[in-house]
One Martini backbone bead per residue (centre of mass of N, CA, C, O) as a GRO file, in nm:
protein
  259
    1UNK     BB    1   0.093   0.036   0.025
    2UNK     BB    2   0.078   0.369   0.001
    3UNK     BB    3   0.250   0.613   0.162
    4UNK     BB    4   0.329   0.903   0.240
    5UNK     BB    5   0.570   0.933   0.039
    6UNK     BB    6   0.455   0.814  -0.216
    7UNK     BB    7   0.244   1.040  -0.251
    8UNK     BB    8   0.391   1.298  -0.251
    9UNK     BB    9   0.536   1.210  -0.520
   10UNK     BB   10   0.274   1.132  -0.698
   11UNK     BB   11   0.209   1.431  -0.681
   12UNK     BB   12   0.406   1.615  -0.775
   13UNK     BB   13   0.447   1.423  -1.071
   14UNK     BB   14   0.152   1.459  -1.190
   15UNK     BB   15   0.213   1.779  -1.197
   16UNK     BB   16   0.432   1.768  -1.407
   17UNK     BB   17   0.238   1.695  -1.626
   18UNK     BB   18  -0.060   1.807  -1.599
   19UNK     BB   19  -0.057   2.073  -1.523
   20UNK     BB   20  -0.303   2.299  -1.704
   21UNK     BB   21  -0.444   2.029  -1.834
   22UNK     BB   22  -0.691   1.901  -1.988
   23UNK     BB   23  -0.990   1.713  -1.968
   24UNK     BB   24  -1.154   1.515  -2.225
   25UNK     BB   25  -1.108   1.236  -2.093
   26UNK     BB   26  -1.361   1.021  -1.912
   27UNK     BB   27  -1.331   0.672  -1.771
   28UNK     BB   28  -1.507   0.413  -1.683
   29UNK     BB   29  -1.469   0.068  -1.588
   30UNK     BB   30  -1.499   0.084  -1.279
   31UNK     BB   31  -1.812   0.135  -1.059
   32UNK     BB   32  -1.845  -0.010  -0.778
   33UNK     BB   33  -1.692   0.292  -0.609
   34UNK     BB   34  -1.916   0.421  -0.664
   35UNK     BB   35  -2.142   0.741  -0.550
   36UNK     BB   36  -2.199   0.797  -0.867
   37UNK     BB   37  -2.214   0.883  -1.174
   38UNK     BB   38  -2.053   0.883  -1.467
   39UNK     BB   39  -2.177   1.130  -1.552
   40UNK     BB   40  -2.143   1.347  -1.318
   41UNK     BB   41  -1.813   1.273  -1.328
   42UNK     BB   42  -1.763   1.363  -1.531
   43UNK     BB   43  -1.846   1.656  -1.555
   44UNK     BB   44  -1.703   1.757  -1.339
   45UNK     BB   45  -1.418   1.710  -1.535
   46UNK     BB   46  -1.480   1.764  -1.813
   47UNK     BB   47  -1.318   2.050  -1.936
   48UNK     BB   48  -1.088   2.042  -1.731
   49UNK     BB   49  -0.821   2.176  -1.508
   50UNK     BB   50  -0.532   2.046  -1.348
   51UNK     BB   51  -0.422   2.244  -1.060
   52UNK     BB   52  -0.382   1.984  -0.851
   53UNK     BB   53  -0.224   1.820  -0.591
   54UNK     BB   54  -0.284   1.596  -0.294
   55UNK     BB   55  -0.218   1.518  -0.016
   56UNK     BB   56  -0.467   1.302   0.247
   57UNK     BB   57  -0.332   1.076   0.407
   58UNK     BB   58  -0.404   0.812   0.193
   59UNK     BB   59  -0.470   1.042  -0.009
   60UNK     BB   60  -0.571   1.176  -0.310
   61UNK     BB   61  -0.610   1.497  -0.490
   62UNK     BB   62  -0.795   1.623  -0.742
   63UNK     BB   63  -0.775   1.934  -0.873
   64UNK     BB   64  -1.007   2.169  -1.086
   65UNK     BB   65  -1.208   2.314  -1.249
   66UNK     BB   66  -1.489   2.415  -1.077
   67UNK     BB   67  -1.383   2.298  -0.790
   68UNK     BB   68  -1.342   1.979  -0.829
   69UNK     BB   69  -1.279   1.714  -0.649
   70UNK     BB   70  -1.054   1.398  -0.638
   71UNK     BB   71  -1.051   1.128  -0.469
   72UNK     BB   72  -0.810   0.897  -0.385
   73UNK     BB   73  -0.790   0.549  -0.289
   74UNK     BB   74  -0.567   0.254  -0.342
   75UNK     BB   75  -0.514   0.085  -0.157
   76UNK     BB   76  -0.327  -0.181  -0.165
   77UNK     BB   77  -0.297  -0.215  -0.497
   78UNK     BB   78  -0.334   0.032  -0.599
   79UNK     BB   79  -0.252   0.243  -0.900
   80UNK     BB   80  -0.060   0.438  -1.132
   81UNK     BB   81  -0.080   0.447  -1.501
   82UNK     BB   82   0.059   0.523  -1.831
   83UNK     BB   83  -0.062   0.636  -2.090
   84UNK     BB   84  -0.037   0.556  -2.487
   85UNK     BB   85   0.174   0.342  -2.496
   86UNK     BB   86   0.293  -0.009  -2.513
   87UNK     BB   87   0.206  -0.065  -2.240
   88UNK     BB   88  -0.020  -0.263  -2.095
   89UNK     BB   89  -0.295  -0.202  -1.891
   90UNK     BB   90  -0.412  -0.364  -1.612
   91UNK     BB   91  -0.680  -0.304  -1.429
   92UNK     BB   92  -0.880  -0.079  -1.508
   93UNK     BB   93  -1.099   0.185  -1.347
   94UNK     BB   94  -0.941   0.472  -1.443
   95UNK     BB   95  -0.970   0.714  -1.700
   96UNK     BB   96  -0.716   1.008  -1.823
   97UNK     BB   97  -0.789   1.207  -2.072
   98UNK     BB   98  -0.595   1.455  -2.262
   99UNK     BB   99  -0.462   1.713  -2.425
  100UNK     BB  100  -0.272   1.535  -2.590
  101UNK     BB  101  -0.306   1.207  -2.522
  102UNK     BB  102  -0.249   1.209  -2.269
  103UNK     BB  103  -0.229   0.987  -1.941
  104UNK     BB  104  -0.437   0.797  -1.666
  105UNK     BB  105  -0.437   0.525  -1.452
  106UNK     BB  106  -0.632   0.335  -1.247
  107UNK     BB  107  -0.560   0.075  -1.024
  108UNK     BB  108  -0.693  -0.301  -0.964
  109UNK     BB  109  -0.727  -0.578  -0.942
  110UNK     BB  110  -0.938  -0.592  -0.680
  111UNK     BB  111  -1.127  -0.325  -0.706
  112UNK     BB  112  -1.064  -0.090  -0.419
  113UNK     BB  113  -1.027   0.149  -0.559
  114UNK     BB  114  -1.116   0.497  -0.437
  115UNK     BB  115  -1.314   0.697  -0.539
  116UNK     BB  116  -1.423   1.067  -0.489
  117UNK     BB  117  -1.662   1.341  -0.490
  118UNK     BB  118  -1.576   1.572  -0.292
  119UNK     BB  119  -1.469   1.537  -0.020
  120UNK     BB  120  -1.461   1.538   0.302
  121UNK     BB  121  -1.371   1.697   0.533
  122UNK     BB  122  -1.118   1.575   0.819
  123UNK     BB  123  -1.067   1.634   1.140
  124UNK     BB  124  -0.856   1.458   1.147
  125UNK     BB  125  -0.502   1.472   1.153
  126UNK     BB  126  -0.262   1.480   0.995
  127UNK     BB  127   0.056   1.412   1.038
  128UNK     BB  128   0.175   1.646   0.871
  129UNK     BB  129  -0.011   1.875   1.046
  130UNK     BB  130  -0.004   2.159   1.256
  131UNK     BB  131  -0.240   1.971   1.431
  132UNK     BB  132  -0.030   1.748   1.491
  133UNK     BB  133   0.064   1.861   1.748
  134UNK     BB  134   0.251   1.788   2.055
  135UNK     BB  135  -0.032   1.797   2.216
  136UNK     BB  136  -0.239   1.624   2.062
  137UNK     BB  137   0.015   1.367   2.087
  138UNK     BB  138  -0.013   1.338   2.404
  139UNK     BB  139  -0.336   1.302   2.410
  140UNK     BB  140  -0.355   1.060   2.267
  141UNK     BB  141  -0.163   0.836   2.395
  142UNK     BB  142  -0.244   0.882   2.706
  143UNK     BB  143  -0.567   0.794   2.650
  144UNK     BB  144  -0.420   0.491   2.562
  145UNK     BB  145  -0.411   0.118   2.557
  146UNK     BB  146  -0.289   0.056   2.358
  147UNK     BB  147  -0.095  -0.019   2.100
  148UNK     BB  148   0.086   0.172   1.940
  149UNK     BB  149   0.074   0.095   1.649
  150UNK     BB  150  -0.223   0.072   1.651
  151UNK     BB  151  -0.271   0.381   1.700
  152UNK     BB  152  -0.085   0.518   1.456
  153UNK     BB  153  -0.303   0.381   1.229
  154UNK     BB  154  -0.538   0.545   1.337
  155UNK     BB  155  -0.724   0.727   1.155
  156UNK     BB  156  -0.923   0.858   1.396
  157UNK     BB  157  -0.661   0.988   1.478
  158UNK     BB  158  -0.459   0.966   1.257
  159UNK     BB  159  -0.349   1.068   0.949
  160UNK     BB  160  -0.117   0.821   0.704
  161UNK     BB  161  -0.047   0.580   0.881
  162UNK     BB  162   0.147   0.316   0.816
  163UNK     BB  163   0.308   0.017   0.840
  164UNK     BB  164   0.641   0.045   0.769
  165UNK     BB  165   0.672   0.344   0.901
  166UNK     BB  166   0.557   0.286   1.170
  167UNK     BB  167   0.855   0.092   1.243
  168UNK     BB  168   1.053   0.287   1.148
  169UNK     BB  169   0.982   0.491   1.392
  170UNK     BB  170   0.980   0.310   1.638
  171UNK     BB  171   1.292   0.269   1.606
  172UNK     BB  172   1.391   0.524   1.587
  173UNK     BB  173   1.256   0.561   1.922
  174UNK     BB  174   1.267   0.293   2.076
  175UNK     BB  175   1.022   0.128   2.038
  176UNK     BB  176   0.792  -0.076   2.089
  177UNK     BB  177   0.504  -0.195   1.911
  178UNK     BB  178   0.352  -0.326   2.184
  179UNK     BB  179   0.292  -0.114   2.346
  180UNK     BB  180   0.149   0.112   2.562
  181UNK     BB  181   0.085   0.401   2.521
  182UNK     BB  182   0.029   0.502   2.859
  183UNK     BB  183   0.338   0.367   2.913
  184UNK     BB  184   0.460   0.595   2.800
  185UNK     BB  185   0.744   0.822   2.808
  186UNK     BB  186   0.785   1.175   2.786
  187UNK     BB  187   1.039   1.118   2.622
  188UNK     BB  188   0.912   0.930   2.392
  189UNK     BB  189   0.717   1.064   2.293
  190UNK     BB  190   0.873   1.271   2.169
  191UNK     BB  191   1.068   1.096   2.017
  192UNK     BB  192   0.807   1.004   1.821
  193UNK     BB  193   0.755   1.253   1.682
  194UNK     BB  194   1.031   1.337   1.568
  195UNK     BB  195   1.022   1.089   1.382
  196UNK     BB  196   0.798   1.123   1.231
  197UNK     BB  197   0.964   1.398   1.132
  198UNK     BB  198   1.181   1.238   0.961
  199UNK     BB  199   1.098   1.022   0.831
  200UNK     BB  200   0.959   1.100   0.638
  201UNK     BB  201   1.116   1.332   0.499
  202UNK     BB  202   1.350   1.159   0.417
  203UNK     BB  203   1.195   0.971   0.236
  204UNK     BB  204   1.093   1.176   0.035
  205UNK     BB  205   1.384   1.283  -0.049
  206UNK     BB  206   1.500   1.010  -0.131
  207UNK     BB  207   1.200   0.949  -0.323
  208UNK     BB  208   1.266   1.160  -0.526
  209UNK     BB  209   1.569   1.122  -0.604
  210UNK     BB  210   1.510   0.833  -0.720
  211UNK     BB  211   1.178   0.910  -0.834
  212UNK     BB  212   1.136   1.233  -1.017
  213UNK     BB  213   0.869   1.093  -1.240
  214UNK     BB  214   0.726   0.913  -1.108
  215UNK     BB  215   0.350   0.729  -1.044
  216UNK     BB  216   0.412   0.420  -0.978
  217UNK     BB  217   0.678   0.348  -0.785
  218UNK     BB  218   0.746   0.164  -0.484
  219UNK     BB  219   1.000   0.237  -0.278
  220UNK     BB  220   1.202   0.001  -0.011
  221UNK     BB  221   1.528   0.075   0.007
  222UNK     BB  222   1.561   0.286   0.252
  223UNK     BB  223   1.485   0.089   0.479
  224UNK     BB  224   1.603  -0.021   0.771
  225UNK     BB  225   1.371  -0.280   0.867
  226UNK     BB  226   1.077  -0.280   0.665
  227UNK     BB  227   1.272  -0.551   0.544
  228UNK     BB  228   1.306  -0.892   0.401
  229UNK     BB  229   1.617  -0.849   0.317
  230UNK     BB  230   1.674  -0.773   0.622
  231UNK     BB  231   1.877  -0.883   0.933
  232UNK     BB  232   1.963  -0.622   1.047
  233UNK     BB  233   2.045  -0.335   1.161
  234UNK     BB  234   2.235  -0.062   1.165
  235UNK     BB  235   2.350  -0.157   1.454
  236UNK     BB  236   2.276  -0.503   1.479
  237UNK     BB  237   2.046  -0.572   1.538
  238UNK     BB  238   1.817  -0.804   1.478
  239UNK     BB  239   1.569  -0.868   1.337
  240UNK     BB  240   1.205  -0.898   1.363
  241UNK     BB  241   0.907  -1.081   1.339
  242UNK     BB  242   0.521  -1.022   1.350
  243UNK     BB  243   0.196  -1.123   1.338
  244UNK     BB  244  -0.066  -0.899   1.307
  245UNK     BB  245  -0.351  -0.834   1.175
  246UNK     BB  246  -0.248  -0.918   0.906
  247UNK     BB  247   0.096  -0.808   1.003
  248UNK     BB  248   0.360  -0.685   0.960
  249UNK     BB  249   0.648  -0.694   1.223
  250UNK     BB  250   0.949  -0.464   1.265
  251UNK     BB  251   1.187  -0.557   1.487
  252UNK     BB  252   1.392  -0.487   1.812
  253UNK     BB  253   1.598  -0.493   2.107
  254UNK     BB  254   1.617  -0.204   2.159
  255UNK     BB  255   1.301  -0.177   2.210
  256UNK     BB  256   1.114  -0.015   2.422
  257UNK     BB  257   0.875  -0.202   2.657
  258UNK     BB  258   0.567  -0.073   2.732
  259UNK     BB  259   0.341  -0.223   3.062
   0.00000   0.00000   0.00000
């Protein structure tokens, strides 16, 4: 699945192509995941121009003229791909294309990514908004009994930190990710805080300059430990895994285990 990293660069990316671009024609392949008719959705964007793109959460936003945005979550499977080559693009759900020949599909073989006309805005802070500032995050933390990793991944808490980035993260603060949220101490909870604006920062900075035209690979090159072909951490210690709500967990004997 997409985290924040590839999100900022696919949005990034997408927008070096297409700002300011005509949407010529859409085209719905996969309506399952519609909650208005394709004809609305035409309607609201074919013969407008493409303004912005933004992640929001673990969404993309593709803003338009006339107002209207589309919500993109790409979910598990979903994909961006350039339209137009001689690469067949299979399982595609929605098709866009602009003036002048060029375009992109939304994929997803699951048929789970799922577009939305005009998302409402969610009142949960991102991850990396203003609004997500340490008092807010000393909050979530301390009224919390959960695992201190399913707690940062829920939507409902903090919006758009997924499993991956999760891990290394909590590693990077030396927290295990087991540990119970409000047995966590002041000075880690703040190390956790700095944590998550390091590792996003480096990570999107590292896979801009990695892949600073695509909006289709995901690379996980970058990270510590949460990766099945690293077998110790950059300090040293084994990583480990261990599967839990049909999540892979990768951590080490480093982090500090609050219960």
């Amino acid at each position: 699945m997409p985290e924040i990293p590839d999100l900022e660069i696919f949005a990034r990316n997408l927008l070096k192509v297409f700002k300011n671009k005509t949407l010529e024609k859409l085209e719905v392949v996969v309506p399952r995941k519609l909650k208005v008719s394709e004809e609305e959705l035409k309607s609201a964007f074919e013969g407008h121009q493409l303004q912005d793109v933004r992640r929001e959460g673990k969404t993309l936003q593709l803003h338009f003229g006339g107002g209207n945005v589309l919500g993109v979550h790409l979910m598990l499977h979903g994909r961006l791909h350039p339209l137009g080559g001689d690469e067949e693009v299979k399982f595609q759900i929605i098709r866009f294309w602009f003036k002048g020949g060029e375009g992109f599909a939304i994929t997803d073989w699951q048929k789970q990514a799922t577009p939305t006309l005009n998302p409402e805005p969610s009142k949960v802070p991102d991850a990396l908004s203003k609004e997500m500032n340490l008092d807010y995050f000393k909050k979530v933390i301390t009224a919390s009994e959960s695992q201190i990793k399913h707690l940062l991944m829920d939507q409902k808490k903090i919006r758009g930190l997924g499993n991956a980035y999760v891990d290394e993260i909590l590693w990077l603060a030396r927290i295990h990710p087991f540990s119970i949220a409000n047995k966590i101490s002041e000075d880690k909870i703040k190390a956790l805080y700095k944590a998550i604006h390091k590792v996003l920062g480096d990570e999107t900075k590292a896979l801009g300059e990695a892949i600073p035209d695509s909006y289709t690979i995901e690379l996980r090159d970058f990270l510590k430990i949460h990766h099945h072909g690293l077998k110790e951490s950059p300090t040293g210690f084994e990583i480990k895994t261990e599967k839990r709500d049909g999540r892979n967990t990768y951590f080490t004997d480093e982090q500090e285990l609050f219960s």
